[in-house]
Structures are given as C-alpha cells and as structure tokens.
CHARMM-style PDB file with segment names, atoms N, HN, CA, C and O in Angstrom:
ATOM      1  N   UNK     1       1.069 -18.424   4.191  1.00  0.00      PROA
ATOM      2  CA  UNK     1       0.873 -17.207   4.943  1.00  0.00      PROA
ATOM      3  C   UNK     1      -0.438 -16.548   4.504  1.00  0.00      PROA
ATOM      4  O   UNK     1      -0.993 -16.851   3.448  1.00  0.00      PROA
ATOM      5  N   UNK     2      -0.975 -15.504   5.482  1.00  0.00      PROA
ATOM      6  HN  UNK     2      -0.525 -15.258   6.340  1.00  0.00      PROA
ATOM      7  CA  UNK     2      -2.605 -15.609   5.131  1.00  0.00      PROA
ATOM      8  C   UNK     2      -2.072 -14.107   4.938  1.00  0.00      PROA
ATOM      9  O   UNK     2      -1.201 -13.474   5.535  1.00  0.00      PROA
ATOM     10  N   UNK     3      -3.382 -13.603   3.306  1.00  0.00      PROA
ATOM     11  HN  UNK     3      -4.090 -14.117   2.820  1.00  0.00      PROA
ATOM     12  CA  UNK     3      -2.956 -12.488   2.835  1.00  0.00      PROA
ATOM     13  C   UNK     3      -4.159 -11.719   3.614  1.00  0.00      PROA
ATOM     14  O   UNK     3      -5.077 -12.326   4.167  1.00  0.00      PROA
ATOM     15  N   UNK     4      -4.009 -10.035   3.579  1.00  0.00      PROA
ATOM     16  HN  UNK     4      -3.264  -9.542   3.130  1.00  0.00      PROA
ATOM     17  CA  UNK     4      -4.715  -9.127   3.925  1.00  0.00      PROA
ATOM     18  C   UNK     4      -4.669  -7.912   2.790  1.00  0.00      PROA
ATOM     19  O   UNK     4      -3.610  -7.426   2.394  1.00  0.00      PROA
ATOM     20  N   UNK     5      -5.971  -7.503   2.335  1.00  0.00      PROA
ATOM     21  HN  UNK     5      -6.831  -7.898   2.657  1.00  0.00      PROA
ATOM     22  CA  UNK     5      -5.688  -6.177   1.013  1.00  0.00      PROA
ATOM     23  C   UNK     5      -6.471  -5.237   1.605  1.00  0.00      PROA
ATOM     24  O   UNK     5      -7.594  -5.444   2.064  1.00  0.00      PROA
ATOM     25  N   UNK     6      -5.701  -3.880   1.596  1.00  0.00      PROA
ATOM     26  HN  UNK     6      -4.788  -3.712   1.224  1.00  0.00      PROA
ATOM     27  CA  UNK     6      -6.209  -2.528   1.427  1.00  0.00      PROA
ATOM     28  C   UNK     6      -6.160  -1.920   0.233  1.00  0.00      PROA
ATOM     29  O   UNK     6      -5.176  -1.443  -0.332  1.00  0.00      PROA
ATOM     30  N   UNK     7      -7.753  -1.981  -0.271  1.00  0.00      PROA
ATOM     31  HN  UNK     7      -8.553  -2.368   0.188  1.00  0.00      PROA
ATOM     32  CA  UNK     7      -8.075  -0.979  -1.247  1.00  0.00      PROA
ATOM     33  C   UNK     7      -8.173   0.760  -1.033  1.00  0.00      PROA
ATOM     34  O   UNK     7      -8.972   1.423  -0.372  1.00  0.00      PROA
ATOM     35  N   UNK     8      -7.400   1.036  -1.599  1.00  0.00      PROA
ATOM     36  HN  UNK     8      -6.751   0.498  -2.136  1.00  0.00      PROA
ATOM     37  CA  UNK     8      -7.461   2.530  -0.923  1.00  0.00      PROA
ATOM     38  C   UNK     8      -7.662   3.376  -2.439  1.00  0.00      PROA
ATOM     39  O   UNK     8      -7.394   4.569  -2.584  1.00  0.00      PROA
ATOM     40  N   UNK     9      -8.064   2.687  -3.255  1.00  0.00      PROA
ATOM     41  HN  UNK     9      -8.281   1.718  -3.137  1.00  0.00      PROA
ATOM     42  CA  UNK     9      -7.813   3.304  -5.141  1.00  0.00      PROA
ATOM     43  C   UNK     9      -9.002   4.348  -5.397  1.00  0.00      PROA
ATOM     44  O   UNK     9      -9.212   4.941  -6.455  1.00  0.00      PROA
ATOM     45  N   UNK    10      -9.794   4.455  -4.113  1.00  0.00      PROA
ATOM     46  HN  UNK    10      -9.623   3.973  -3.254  1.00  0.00      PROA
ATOM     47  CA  UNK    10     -10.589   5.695  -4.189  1.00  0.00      PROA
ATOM     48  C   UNK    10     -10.689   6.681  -2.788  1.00  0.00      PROA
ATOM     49  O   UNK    10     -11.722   7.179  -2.341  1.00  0.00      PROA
ATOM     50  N   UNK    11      -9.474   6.795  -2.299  1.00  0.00      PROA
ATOM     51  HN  UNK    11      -8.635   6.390  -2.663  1.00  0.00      PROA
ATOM     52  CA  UNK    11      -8.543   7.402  -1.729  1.00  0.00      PROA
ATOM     53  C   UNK    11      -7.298   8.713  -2.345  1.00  0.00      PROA
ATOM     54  O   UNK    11      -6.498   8.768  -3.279  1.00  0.00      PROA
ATOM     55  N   UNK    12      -7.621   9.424  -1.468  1.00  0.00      PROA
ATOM     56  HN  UNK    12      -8.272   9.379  -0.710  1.00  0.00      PROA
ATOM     57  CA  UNK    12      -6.190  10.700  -2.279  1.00  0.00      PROA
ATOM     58  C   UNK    12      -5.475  11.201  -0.825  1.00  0.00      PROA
ATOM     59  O   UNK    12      -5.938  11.498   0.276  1.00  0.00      PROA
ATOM     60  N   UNK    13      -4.299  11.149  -1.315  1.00  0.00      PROA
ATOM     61  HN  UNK    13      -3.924  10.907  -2.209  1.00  0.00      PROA
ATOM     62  CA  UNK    13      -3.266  11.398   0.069  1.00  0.00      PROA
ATOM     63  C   UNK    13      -3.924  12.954   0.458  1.00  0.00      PROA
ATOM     64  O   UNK    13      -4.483  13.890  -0.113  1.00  0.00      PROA
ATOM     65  N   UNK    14      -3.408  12.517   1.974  1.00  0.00      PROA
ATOM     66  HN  UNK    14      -2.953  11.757   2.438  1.00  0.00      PROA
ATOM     67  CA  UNK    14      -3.391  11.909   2.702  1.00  0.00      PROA
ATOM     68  C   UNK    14      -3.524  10.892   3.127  1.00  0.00      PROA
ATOM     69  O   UNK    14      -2.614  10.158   3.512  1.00  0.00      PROA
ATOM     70  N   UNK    15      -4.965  10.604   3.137  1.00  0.00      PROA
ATOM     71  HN  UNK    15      -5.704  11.200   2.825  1.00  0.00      PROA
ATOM     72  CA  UNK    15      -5.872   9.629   3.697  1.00  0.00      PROA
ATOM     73  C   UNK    15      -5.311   8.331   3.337  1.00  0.00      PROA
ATOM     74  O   UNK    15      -5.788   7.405   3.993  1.00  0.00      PROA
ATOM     75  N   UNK    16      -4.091   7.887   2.145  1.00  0.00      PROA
ATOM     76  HN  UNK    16      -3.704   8.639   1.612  1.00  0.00      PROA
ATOM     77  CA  UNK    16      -3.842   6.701   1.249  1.00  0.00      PROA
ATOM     78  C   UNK    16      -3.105   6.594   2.887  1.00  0.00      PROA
ATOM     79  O   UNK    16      -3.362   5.836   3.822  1.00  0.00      PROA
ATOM     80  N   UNK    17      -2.052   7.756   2.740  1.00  0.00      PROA
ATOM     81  HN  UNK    17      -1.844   8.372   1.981  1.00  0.00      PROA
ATOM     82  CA  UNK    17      -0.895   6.805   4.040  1.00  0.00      PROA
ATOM     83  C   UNK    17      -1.799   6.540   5.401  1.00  0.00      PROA
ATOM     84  O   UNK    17      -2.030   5.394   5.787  1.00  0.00      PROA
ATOM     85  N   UNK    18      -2.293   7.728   6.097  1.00  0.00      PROA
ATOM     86  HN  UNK    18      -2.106   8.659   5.783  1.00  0.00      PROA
ATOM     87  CA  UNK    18      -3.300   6.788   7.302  1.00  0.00      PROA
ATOM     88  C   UNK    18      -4.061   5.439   7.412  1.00  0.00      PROA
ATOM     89  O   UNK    18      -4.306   4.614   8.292  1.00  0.00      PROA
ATOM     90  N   UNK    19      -4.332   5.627   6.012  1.00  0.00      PROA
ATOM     91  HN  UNK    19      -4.134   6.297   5.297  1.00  0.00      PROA
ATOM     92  CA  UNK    19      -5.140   3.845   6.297  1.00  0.00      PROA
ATOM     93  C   UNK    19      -4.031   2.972   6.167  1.00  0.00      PROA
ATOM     94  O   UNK    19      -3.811   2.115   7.023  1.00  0.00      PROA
ATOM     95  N   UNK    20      -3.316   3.118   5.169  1.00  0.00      PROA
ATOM     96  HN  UNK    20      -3.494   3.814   4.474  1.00  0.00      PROA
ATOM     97  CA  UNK    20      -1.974   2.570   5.179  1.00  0.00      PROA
ATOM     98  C   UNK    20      -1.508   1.948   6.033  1.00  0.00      PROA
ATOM     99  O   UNK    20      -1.592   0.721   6.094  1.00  0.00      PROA
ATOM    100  N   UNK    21      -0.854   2.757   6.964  1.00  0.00      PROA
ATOM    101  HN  UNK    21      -0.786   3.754   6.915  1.00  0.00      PROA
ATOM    102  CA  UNK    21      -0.176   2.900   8.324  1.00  0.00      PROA
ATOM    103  C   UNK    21      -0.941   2.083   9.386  1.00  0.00      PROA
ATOM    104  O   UNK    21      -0.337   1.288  10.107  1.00  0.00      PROA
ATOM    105  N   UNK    22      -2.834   2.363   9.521  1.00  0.00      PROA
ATOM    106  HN  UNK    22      -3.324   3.009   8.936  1.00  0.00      PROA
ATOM    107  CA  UNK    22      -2.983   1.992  10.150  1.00  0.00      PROA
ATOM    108  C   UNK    22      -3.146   0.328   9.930  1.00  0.00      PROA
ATOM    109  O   UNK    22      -2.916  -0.663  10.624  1.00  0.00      PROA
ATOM    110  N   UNK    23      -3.552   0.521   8.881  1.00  0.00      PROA
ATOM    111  HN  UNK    23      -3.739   1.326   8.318  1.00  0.00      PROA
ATOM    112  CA  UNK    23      -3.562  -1.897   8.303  1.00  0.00      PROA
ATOM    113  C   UNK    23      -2.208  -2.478   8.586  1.00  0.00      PROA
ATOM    114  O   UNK    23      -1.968  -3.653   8.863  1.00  0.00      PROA
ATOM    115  N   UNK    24      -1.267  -1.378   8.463  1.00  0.00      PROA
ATOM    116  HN  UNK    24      -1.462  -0.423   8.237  1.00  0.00      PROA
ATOM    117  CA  UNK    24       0.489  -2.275   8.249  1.00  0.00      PROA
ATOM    118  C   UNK    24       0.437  -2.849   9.843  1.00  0.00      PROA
ATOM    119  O   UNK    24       0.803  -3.947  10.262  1.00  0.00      PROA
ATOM    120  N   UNK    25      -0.103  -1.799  10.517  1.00  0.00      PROA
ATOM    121  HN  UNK    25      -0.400  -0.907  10.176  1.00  0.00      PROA
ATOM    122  CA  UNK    25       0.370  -2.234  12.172  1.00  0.00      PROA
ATOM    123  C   UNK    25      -0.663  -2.684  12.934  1.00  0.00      PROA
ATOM    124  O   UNK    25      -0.569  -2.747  14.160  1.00  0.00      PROA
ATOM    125  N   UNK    26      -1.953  -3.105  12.140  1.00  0.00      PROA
ATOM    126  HN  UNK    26      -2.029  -3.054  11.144  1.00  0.00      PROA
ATOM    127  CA  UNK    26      -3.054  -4.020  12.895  1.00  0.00      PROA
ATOM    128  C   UNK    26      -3.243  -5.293  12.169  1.00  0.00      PROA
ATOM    129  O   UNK    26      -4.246  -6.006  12.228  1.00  0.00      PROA
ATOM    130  N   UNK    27      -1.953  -5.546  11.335  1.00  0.00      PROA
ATOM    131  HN  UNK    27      -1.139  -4.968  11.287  1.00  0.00      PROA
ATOM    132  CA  UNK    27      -2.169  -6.999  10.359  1.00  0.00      PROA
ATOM    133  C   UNK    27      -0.737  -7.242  10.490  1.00  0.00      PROA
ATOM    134  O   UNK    27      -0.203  -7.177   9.383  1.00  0.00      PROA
ATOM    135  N   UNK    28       0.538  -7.640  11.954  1.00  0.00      PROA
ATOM    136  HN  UNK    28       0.104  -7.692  12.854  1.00  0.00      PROA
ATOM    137  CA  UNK    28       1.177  -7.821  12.055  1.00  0.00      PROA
ATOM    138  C   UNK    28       1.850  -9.242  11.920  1.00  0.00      PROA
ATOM    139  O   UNK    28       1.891  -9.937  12.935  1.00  0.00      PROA
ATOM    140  N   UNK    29       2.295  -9.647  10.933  1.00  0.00      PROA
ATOM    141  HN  UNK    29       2.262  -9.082  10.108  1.00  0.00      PROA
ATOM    142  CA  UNK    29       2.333 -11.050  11.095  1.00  0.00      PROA
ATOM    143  C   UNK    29       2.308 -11.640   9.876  1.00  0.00      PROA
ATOM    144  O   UNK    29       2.924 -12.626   9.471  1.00  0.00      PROA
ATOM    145  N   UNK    30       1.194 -10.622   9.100  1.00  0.00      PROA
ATOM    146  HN  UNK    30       0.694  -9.821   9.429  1.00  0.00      PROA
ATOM    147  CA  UNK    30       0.449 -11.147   7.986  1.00  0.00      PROA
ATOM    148  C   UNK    30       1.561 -10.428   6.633  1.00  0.00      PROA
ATOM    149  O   UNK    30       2.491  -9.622   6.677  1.00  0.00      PROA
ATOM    150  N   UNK    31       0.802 -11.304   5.338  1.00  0.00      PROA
ATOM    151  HN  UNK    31       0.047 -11.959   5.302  1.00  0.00      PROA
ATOM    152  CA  UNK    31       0.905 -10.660   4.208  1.00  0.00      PROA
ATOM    153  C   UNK    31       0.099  -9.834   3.821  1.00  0.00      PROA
ATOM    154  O   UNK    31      -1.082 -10.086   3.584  1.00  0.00      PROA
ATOM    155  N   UNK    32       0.695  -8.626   3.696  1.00  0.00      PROA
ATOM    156  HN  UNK    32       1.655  -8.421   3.888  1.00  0.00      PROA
ATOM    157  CA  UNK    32      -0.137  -7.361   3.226  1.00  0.00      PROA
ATOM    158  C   UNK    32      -0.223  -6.669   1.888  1.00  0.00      PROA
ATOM    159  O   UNK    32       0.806  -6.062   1.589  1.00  0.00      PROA
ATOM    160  N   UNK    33      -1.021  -6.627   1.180  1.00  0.00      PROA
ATOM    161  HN  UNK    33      -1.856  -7.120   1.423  1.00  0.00      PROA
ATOM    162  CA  UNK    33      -1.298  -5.810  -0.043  1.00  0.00      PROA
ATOM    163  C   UNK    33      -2.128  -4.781  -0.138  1.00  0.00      PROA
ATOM    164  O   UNK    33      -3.318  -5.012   0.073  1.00  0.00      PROA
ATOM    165  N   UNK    34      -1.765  -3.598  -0.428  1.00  0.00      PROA
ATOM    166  HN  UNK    34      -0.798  -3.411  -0.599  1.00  0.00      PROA
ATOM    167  CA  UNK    34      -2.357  -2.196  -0.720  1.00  0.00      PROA
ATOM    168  C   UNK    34      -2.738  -1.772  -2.076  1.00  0.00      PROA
ATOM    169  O   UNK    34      -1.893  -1.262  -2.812  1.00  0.00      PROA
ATOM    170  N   UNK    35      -3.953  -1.949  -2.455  1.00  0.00      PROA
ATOM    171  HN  UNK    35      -4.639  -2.364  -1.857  1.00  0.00      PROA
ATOM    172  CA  UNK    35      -4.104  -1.604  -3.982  1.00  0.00      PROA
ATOM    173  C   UNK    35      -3.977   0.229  -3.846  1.00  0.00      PROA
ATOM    174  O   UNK    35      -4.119   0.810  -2.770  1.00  0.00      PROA
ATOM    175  N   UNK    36      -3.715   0.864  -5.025  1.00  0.00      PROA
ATOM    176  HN  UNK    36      -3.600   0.392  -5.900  1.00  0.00      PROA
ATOM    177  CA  UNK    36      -3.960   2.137  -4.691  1.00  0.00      PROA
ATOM    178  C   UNK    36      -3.462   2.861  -6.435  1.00  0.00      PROA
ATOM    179  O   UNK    36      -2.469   2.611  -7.118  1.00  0.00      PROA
ATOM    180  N   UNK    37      -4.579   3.761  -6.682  1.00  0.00      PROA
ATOM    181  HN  UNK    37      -5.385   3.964  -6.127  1.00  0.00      PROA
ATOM    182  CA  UNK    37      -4.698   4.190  -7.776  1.00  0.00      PROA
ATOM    183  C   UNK    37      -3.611   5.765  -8.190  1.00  0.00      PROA
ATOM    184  O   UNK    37      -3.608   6.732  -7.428  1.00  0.00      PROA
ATOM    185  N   UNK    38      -3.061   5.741  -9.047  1.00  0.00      PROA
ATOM    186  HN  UNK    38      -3.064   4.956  -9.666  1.00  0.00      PROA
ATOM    187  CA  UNK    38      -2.689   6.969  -9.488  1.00  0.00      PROA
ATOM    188  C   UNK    38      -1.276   6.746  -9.230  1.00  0.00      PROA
ATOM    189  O   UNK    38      -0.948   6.101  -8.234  1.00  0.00      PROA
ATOM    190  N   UNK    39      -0.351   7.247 -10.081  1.00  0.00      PROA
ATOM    191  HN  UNK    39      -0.618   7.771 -10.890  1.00  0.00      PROA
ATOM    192  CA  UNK    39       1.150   7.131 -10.151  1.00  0.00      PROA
ATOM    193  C   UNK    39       1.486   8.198  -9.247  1.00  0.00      PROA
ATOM    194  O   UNK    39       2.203   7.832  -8.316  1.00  0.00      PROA
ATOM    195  N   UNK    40       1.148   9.503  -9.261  1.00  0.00      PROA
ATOM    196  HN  UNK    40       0.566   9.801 -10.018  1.00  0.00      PROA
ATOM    197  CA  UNK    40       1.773  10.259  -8.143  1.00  0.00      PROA
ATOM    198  C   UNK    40       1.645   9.656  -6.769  1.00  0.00      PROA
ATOM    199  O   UNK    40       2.641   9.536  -6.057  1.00  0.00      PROA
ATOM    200  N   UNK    41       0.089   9.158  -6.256  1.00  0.00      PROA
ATOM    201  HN  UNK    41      -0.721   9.255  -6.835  1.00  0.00      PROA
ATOM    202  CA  UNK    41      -0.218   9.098  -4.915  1.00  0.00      PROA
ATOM    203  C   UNK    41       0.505   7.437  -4.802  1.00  0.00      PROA
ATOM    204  O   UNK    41       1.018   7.174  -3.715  1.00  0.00      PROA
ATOM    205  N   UNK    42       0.541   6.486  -5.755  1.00  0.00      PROA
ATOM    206  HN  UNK    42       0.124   6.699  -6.638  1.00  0.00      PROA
ATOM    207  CA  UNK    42       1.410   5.606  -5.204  1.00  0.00      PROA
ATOM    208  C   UNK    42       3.170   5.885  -4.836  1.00  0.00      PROA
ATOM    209  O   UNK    42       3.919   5.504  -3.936  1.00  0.00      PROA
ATOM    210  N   UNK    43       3.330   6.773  -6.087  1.00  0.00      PROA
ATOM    211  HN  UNK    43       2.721   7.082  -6.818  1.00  0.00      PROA
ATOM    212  CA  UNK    43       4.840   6.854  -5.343  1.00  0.00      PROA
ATOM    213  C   UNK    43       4.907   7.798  -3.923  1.00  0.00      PROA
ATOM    214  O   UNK    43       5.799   7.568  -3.106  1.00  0.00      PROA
ATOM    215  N   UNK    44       4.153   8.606  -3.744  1.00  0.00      PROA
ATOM    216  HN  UNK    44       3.429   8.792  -4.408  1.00  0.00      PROA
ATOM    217  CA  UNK    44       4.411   9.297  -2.385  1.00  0.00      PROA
ATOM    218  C   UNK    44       4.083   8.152  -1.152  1.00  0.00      PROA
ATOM    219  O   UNK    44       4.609   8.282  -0.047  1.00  0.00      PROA
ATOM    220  N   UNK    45       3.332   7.233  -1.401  1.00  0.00      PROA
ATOM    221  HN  UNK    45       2.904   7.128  -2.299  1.00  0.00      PROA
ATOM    222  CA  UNK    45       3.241   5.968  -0.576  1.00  0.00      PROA
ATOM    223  C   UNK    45       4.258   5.206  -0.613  1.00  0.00      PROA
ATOM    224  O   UNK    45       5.018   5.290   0.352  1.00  0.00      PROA
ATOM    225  N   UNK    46       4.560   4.359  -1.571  1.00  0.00      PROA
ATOM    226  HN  UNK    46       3.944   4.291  -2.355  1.00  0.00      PROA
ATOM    227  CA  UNK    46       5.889   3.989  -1.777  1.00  0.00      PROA
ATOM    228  C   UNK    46       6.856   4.732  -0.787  1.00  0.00      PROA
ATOM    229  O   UNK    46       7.239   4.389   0.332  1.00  0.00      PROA
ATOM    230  N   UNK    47       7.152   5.922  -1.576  1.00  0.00      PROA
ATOM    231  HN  UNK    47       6.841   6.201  -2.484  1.00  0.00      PROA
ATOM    232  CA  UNK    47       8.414   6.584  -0.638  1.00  0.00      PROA
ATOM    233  C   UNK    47       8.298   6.597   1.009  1.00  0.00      PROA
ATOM    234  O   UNK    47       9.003   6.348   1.987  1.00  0.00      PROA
ATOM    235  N   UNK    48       7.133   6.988   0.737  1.00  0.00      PROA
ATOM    236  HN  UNK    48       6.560   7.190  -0.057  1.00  0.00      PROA
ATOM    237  CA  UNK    48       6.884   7.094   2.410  1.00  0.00      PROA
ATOM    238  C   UNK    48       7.148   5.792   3.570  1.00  0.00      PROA
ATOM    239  O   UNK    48       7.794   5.641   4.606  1.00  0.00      PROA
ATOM    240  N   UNK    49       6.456   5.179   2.920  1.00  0.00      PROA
ATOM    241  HN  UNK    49       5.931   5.302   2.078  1.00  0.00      PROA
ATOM    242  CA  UNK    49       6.777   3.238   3.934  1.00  0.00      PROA
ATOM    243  C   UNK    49       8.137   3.213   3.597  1.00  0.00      PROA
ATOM    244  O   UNK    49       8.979   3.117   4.490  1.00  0.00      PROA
ATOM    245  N   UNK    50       8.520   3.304   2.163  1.00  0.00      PROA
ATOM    246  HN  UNK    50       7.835   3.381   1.438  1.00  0.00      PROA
ATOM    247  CA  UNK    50      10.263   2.562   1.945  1.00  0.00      PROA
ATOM    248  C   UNK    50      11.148   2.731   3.224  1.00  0.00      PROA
ATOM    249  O   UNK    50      11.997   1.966   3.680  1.00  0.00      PROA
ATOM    250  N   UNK    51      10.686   4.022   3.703  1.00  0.00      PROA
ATOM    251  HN  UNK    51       9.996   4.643   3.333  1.00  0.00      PROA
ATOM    252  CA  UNK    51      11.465   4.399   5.095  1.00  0.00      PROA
ATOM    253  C   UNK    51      11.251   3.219   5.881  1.00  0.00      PROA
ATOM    254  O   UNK    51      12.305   2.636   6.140  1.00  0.00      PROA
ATOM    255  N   UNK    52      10.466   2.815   6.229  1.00  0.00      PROA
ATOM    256  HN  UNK    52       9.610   3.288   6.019  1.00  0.00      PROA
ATOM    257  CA  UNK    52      10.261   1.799   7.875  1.00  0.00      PROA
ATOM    258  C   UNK    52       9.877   0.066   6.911  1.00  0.00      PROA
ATOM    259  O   UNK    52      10.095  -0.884   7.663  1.00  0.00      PROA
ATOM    260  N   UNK    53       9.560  -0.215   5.991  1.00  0.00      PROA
ATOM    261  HN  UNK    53       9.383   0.557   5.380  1.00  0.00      PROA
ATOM    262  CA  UNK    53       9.444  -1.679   5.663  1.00  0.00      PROA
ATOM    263  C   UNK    53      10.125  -2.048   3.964  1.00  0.00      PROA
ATOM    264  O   UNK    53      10.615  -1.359   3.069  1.00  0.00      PROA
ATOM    265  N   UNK    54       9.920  -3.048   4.091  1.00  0.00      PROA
ATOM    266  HN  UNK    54       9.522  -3.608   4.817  1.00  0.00      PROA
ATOM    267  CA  UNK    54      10.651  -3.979   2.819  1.00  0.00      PROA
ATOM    268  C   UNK    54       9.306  -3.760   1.929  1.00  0.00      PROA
ATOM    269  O   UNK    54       8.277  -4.350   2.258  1.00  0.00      PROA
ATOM    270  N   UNK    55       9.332  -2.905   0.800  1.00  0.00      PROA
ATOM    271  HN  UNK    55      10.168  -2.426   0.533  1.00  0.00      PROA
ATOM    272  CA  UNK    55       7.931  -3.139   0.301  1.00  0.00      PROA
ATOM    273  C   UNK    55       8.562  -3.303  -1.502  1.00  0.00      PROA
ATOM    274  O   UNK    55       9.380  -2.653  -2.153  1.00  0.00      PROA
ATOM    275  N   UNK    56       7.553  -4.698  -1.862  1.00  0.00      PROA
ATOM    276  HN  UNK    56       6.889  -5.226  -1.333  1.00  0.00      PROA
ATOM    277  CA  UNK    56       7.746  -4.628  -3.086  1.00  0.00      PROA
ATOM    278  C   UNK    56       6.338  -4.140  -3.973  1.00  0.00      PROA
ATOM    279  O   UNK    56       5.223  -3.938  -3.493  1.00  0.00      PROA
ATOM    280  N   UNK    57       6.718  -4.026  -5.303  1.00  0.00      PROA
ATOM    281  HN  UNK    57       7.624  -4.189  -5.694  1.00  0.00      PROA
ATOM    282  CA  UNK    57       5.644  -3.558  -6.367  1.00  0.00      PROA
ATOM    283  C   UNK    57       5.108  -4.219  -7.116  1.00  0.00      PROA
ATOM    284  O   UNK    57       5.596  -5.329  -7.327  1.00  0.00      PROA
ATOM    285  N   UNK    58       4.140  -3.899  -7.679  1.00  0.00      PROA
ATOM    286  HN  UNK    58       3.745  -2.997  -7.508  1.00  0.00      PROA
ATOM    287  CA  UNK    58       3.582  -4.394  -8.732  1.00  0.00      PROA
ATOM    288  C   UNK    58       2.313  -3.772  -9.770  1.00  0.00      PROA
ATOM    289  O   UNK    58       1.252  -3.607  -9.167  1.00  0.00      PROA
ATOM    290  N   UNK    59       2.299  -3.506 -10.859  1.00  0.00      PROA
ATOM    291  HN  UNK    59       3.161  -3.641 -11.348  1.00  0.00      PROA
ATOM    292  CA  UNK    59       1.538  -2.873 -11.838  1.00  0.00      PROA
ATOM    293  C   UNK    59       0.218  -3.779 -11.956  1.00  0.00      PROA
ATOM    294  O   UNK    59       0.303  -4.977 -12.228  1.00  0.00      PROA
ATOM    295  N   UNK    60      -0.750  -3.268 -11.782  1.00  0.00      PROA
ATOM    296  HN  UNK    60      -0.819  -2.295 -11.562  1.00  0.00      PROA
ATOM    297  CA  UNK    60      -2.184  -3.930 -11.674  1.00  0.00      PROA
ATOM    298  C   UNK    60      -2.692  -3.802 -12.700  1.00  0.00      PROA
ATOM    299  O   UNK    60      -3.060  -4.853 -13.225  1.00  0.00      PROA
ATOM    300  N   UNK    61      -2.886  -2.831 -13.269  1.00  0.00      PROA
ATOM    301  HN  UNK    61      -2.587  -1.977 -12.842  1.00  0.00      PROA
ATOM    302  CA  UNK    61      -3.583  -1.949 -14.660  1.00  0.00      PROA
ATOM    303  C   UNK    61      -3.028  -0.898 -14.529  1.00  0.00      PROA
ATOM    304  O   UNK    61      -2.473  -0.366 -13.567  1.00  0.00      PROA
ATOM    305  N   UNK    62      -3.331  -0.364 -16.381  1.00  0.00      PROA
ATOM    306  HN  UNK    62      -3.781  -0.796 -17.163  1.00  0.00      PROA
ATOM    307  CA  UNK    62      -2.645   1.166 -16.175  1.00  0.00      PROA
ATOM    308  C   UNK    62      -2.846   2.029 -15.160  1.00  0.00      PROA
ATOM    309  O   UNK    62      -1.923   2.840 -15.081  1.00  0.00      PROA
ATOM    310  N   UNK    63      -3.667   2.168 -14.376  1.00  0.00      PROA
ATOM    311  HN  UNK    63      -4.417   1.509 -14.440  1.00  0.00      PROA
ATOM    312  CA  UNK    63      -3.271   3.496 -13.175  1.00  0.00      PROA
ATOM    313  C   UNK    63      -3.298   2.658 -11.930  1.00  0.00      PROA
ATOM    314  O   UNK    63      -3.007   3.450 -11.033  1.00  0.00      PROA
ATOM    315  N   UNK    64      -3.524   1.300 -11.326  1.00  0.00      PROA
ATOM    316  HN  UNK    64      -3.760   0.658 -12.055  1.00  0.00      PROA
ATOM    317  CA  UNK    64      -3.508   0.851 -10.334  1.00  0.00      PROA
ATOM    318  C   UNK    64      -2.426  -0.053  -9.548  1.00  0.00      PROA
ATOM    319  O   UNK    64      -2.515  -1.225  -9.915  1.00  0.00      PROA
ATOM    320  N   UNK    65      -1.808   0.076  -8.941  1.00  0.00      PROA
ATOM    321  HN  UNK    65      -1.736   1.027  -8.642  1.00  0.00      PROA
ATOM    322  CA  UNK    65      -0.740  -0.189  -8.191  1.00  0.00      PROA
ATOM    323  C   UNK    65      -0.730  -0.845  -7.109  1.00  0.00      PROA
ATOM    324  O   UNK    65      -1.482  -0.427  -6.228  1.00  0.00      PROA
ATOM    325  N   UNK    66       0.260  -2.294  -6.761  1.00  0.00      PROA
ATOM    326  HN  UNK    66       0.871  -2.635  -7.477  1.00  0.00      PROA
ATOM    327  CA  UNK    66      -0.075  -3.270  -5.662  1.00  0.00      PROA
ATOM    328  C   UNK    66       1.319  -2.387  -5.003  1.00  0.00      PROA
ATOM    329  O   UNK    66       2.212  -1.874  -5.678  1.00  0.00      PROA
ATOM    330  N   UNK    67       1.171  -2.385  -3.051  1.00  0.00      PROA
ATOM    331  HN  UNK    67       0.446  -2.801  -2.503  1.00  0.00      PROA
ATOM    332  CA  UNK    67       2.377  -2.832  -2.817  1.00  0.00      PROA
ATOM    333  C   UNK    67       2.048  -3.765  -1.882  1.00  0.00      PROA
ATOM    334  O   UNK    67       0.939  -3.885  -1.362  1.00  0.00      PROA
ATOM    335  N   UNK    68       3.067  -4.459  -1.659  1.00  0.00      PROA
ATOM    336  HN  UNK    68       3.968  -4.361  -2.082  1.00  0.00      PROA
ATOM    337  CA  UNK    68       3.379  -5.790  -1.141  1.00  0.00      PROA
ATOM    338  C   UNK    68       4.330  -5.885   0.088  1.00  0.00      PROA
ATOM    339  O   UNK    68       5.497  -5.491   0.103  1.00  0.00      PROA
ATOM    340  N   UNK    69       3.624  -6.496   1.167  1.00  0.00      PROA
ATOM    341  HN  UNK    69       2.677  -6.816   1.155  1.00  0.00      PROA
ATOM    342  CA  UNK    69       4.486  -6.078   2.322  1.00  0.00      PROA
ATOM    343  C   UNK    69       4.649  -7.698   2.985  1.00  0.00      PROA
ATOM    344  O   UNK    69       3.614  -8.354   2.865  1.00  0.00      PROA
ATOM    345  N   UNK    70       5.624  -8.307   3.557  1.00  0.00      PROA
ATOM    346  HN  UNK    70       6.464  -7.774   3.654  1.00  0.00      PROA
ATOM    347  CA  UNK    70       5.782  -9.381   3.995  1.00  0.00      PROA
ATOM    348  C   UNK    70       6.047  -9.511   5.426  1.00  0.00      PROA
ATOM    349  OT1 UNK    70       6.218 -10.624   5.923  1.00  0.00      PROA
TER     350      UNK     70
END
C-alpha cells in the first residue's frame, strides 16, 4: 500500500486539524501519516479524528508524534 505524510510539526491548532482533514479526504485509499509536534496539539488531533477514523500512534522523538491512518 502506497504511504502519504503530513508534516504539520510547525503547525498550531487550528491549522493542525484543517490540513489534517483536508489530506485524510484527498488521499483516499491510501496509507496516511501525520507527523505533528507537541503533546497538547497532538492529543486534540488525536481526539478529534478518533471520532470519524481508526487512527493508530506512535512516538517519533520526545515532542513529535506519528498518527497513522489505514
């Protein structure tokens, strides 16, 4: 399966979930990964998708954060 990454780690929410949102639903099909910096602004991302997709995690470095969408 062919992967797709959004770096968004110099990004601050808002702006994390819009780009977000908009890669999840113009890379339909695909494997998706979202890098994204900072423990608060990943979990408000996190929470936010958990609603509508299957998303798993993963710890990159201390402040950088994968999620993983299939």
């Amino acid at each position: 399966m062919k992967k797709k990454v959004l770096d968004v780690t110099k990004e601050k929410c808002p702006m994390t979930f819009l780009k977000a949102k908009d890669f999840i639903s113009a890379n339909i099909g695909l494997e998706k990964i979202i890098l994204i910096k900072g423990k608060k602004d990943f979990q408000m991302l996190k929470n936010n998708l958990e609603k509508n997709f299957d998303v798993k995690t993963k710890k990159v470095s201390q402040d950088v954060f994968q999620l993983i969408f299939t």
